[in-house]
C-alpha positions in Angstrom: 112.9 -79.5 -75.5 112.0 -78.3 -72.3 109.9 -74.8 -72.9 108.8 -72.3 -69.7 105.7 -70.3 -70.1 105.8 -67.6 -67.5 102.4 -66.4 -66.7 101.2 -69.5 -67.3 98.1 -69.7 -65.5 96.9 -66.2 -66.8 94.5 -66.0 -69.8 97.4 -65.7 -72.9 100.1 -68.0 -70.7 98.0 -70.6 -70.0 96.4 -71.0 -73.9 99.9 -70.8 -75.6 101.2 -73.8 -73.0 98.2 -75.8 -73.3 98.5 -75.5 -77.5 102.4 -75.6 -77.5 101.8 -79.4 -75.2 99.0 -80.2 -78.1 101.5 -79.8 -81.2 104.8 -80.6 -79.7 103.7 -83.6 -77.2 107.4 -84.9 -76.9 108.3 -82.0 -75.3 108.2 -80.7 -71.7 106.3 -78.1 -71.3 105.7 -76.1 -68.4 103.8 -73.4 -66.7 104.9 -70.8 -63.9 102.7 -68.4 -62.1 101.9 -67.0 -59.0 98.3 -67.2 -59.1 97.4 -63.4 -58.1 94.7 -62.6 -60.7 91.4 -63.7 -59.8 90.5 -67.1 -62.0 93.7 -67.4 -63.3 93.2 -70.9 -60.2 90.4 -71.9 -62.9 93.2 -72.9 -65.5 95.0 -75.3 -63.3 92.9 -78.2 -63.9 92.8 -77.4 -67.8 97.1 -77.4 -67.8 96.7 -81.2 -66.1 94.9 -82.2 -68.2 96.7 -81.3 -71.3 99.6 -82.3 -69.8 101.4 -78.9 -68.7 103.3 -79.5 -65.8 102.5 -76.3 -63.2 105.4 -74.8 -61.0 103.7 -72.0 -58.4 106.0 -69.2 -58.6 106.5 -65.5 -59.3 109.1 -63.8 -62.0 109.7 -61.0 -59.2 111.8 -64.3 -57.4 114.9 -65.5 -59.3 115.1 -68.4 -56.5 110.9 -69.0 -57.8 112.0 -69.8 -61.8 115.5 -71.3 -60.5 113.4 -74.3 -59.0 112.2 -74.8 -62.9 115.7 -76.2 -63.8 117.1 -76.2 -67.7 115.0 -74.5 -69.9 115.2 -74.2 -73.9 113.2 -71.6 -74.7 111.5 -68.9 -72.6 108.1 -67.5 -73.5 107.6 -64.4 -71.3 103.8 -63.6 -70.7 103.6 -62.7 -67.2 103.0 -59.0 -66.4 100.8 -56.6 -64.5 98.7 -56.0 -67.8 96.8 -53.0 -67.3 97.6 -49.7 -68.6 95.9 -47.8 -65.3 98.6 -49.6 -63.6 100.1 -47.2 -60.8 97.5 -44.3 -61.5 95.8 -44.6 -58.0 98.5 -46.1 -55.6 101.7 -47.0 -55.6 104.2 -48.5 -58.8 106.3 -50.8 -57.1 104.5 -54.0 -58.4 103.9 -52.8 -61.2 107.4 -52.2 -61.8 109.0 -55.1 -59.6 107.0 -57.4 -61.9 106.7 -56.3 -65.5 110.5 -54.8 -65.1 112.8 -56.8 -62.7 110.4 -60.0 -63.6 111.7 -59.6 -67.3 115.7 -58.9 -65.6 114.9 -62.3 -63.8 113.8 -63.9 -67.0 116.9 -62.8 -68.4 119.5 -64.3 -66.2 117.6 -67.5 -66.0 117.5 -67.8 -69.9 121.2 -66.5 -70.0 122.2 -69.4 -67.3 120.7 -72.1 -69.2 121.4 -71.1 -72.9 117.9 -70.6 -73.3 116.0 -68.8 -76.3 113.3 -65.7 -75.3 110.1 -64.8 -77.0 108.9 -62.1 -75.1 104.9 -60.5 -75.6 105.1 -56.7 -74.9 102.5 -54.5 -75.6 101.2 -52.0 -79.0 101.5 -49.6 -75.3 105.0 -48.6 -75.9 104.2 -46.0 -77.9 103.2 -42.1 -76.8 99.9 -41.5 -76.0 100.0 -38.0 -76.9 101.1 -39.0 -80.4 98.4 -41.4 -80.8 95.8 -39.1 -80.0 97.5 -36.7 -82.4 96.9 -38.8 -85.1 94.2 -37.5 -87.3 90.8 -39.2 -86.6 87.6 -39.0 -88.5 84.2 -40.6 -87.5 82.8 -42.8 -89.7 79.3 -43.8 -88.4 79.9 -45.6 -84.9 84.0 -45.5 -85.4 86.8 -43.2 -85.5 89.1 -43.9 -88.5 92.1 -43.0 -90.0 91.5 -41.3 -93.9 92.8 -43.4 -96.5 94.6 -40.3 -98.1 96.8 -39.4 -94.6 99.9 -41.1 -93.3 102.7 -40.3 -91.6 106.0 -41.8 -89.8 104.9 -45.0 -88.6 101.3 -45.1 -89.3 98.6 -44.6 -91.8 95.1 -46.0 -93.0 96.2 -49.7 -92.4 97.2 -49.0 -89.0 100.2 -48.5 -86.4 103.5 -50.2 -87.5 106.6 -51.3 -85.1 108.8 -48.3 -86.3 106.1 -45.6 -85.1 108.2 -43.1 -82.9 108.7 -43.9 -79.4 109.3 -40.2 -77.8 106.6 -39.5 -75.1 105.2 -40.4 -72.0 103.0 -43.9 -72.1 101.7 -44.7 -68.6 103.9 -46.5 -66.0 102.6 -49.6 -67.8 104.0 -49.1 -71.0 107.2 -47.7 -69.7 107.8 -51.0 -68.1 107.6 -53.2 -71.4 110.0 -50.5 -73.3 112.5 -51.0 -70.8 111.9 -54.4 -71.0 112.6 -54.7 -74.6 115.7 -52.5 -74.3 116.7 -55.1 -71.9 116.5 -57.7 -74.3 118.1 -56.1 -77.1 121.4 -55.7 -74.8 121.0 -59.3 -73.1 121.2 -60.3 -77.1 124.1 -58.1 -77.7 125.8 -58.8 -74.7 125.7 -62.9 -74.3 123.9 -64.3 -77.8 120.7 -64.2 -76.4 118.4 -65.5 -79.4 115.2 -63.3 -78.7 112.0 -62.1 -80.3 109.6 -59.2 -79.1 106.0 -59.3 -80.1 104.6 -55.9 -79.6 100.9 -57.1 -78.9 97.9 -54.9 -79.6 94.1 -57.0 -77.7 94.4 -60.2 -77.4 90.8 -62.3 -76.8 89.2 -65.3 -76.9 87.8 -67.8 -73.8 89.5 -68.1 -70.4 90.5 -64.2 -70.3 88.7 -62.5 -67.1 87.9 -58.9 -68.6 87.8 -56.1 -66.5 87.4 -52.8 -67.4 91.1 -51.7 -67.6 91.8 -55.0 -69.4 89.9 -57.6 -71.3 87.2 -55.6 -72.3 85.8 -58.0 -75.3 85.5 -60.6 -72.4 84.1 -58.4 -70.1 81.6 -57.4 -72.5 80.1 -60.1 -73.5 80.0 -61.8 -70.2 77.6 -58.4 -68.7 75.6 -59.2 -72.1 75.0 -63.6 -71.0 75.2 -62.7 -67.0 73.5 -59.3 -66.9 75.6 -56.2 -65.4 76.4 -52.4 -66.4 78.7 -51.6 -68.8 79.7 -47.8 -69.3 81.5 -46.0 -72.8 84.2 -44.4 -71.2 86.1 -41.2 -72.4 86.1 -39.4 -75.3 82.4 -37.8 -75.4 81.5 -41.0 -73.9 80.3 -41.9 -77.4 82.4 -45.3 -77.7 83.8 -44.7 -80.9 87.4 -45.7 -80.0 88.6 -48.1 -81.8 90.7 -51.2 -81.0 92.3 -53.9 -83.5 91.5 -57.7 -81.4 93.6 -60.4 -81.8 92.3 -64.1 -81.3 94.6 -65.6 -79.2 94.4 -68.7 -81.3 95.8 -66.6 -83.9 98.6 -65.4 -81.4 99.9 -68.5 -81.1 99.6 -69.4 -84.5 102.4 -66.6 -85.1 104.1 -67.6 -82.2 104.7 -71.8 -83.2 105.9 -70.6 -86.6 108.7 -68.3 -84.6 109.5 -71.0 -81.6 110.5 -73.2 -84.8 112.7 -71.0 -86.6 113.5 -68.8 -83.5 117.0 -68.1 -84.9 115.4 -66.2 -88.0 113.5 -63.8 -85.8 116.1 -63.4 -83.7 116.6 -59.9 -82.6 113.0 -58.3 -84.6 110.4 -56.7 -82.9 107.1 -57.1 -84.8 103.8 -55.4 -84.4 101.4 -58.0 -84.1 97.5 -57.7 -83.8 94.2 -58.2 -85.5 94.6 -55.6 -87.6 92.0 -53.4 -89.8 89.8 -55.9 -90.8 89.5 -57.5 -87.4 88.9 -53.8 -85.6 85.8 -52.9 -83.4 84.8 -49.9 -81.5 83.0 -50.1 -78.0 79.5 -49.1 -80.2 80.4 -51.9 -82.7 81.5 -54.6 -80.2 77.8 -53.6 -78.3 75.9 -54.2 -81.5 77.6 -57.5 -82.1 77.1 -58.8 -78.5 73.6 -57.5 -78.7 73.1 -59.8 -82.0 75.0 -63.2 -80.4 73.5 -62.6 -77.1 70.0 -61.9 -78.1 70.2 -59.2 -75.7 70.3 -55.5 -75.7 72.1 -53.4 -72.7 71.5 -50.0 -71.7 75.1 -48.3 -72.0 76.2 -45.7 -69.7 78.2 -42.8 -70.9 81.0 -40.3 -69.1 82.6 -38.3 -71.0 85.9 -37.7 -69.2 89.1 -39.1 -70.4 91.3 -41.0 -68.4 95.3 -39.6 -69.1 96.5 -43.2 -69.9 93.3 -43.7 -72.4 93.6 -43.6 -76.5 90.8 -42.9 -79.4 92.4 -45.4 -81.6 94.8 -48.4 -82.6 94.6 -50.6 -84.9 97.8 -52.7 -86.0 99.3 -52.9 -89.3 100.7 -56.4 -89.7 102.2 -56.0 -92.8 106.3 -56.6 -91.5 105.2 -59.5 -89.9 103.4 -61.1 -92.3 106.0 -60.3 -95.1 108.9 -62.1 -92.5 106.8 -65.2 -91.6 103.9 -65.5 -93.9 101.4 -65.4 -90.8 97.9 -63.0 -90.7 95.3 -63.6 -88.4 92.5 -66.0 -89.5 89.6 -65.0 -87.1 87.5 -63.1 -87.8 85.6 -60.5 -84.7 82.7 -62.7 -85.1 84.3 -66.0 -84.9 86.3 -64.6 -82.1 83.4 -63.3 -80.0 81.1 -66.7 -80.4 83.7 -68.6 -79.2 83.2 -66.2 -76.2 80.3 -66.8 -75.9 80.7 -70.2 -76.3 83.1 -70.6 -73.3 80.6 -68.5 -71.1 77.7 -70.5 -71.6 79.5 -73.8 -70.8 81.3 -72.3 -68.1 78.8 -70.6 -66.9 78.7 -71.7 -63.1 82.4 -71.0 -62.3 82.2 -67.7 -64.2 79.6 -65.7 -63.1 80.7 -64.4 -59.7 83.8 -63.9 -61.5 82.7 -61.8 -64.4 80.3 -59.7 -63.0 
C-alpha cells in the first residue's frame, strides 16, 4: 500500500507516519507538509530515518499533493490547529487550509480510489453549550456530578452525538464543514472514510504554545524556566481537559487503517477520557513533582470567547466498535515529556520558551 500522511511533519502527522513505517514496513509511506510551524523542520531527519519518504507541499495546492501520485489510504492531519484561530486578524488561512485543504484531500482521494481517515477536533461542538453544562469544583478541578446528564454528555464525559447547534470559533467551524464534506464525498463517489473527533493529543515532538499544546508547553517552562499564566475563568485553573497520548492515538488509528471498511462512514469521539483528565492546577502539581521544580503561576481572570471550563471525552462508542481504550496513563504520558526535553534539550529550548 502506498499511505499519505498530510501534515506530516507536524507533531500528530509526523508520529502516526513514523509508527505506521514501523508496523507496516512493506508499505510506502509518506509524509506531506509545508513546513510553516516552527520545529515541525526538527522532524525531517526523524521521517529519514524511519524510512518516511517526505514530499514538501501544502493541502491549500491540489497541484502540491498531485505530485504524490497513487495513494491508498489518506490520513488527514494537517490543519491550522488552534481554536484562537482568526480572533486577531484575518480567516483566510485558516479557512483556505483546514477547509479547501480537506476539499483538496477529497478529490485527490476520490482520483485515486483512495480510503480517508480524517482527525477533526472534540471543537465541533458549541461553546456556549459546553459552558452550560453543570460544573462543580471538586478541590483543584471542575467536574461533572455523577447524578447529572443530559443529551450527549454526563459524568463520564462528552459523547460524538452531543448537539452541534451553536457558534464554535472559526476553528471549529472549519472541521464541521469538513466532516460534512466527507459524509457527501462518501455518499456521492464510495468514499470509504472515518472521522476521529479528537479531544488533546500529547506526548514528545509537539511544540506547545499557549493556544495549542499546552501539556508540552508546560512542562518544557517547568525543565527550561519561563512564565506560565492560568488563564480564564477566575484565573483559578480549574478547567479541565481529557489528554490523549498520541501513542495511544495511533493505537486506535492501526486497528481502523486495517479494517477501514468497518468504520466506514462513523464518527467517533476519541480522547483520554476521565481517568486520563487534568486541570491546569493538576497538570502544575504533577510537572512540579517530575521536574523537581516549582513555578510561580500567574493568574487573569478574563475569559477568552473561544475558551471552555471543561471536556473530558467519553470513549465508550469507540471502544464498544473496535475494542480500543487508551493505555497511558497522565503520568506515563507527561515523563515521556519530559523524557524527550531532557534529550533534546539543545534544539528545543529556543523553541519552547
Amino acid at each position: 500500500m502506498r499511505l499519505l500522511v498530510t501534515g506530516g511533519a507536524g507533531f500528530v502527522g509526523s508520529n502516526l507516519a513514523l509508527r505506521l513505517k514501523r508496523d507496516r514496513a512493506g508499505d510506502q509511506v509518506i509524509a506531506l507538509d509545508s513546513l510553516k510551524r516552527r520545529g515541525s523542520e526538527l522532524a525531517l531527519e526523524r521521517l529519514r530515518a524511519g524510512g518516511v519518504e517526505f514530499v514538501h507541499g501544502d493541502v491549500r495546492n491540489p497541484e502540491d499533493l498531485e505530485q504524490v501520485g497513487r495513494a491508498d489510504l489518506l490520513l488527514e492531519c494537517s490543519a491550522e490547529p488552534s481554536a484562537l484561530a482568526g480572533y486577531e486578524g484575518g480567516a483566510r488561512f485558516l479557512v483556505h487550509t483546514n477547509l479547501l485543504g480537506t476539499l483538496n484531500c477529497l478529490e485527490f482521494a476520490r482520483q485515486h480510489g483512495a480510503g480517508v481517515l480524517f482527525l477533526s477536533t472534540s471543537r465541533v461542538y458549541p461553546i456556549a453549550a459546553l459552558r452550560s453544562l453543570p460544573l462543580e469544583r471538586r478541590g483543584d478541578r471542575l467536574a461533572i456530578p455523577e447524578e447529572r446528564s443530559g443529551p450527549g454528555w454526563s459524568a463520564a464525559g462528552i459523547r460524538a452525538d452531543f448537539p452541534l447547534s451553536g457558534q464554535r470559533s472559526l476553528y471549529g467551524a472549519t472541521k464541521l464543514c469538513s466532516e460534512h464534506l466527507i459524509e457527501e464525498y462518501a455518499a456521492m463517489y464510495g468514499l470509504p472514510a472515518v472521522v476521529d473527533r479528537c479531544g488533546v493529543i500529547a506526548g514528545p515532538w509537539q511544540m506547545g504554545k499557549v493556544d495549542q499544546g499546552f501539556v508540552a508547553l508546560w512542562a518544557a517552562r517547568h525543565r527550561f524556566g519561563g512564565g506560565l499564566s492560568y488563564l480564564g475563568f477566575g484565573g483559578e485553573g480549574t478547567q479541565v481537559r481529557d489528554i490523549l497520548h498520541v501513542d495511544d492515538l495511533y493505537d486506535l488509528v492501526a486497528l481502523q487503517i486495517a479494517d477501514l471498511e468497518k468504520h466506514a462512514g462513523r464518527v467517533y469521539a476519541v480522547g483520554g477520557g476521565l481517568s486520563c483528565s487534568v486541570s491546569l492546577r493538576e497538570l502544575s502539581a504533577l510537572c512540579a513533582r517530575l521536574s523537581g521544580r516549582t513555578l510561580s503561576i500567574g493568574s487573569r481572570a478574563e475569559t477568552h470567547p473561544a475558551d471552555i471550563p471543561y471536556y473530558v471525552t467519553d470513549n465508550s462508542q469507540v471502544s464498544a466498535e473496535t475494542g480500543w481504550r487508551p493505555r497511558r496513563s497522565r503520568e506515563e504520558l507527561l515523563q515521556d515529556v519530559f523524557t524527550w526535553l531532557d534529550q533534546h534539550a539543545g534544539q528545543l529550548r529556543g523553541i519552547l520558551t
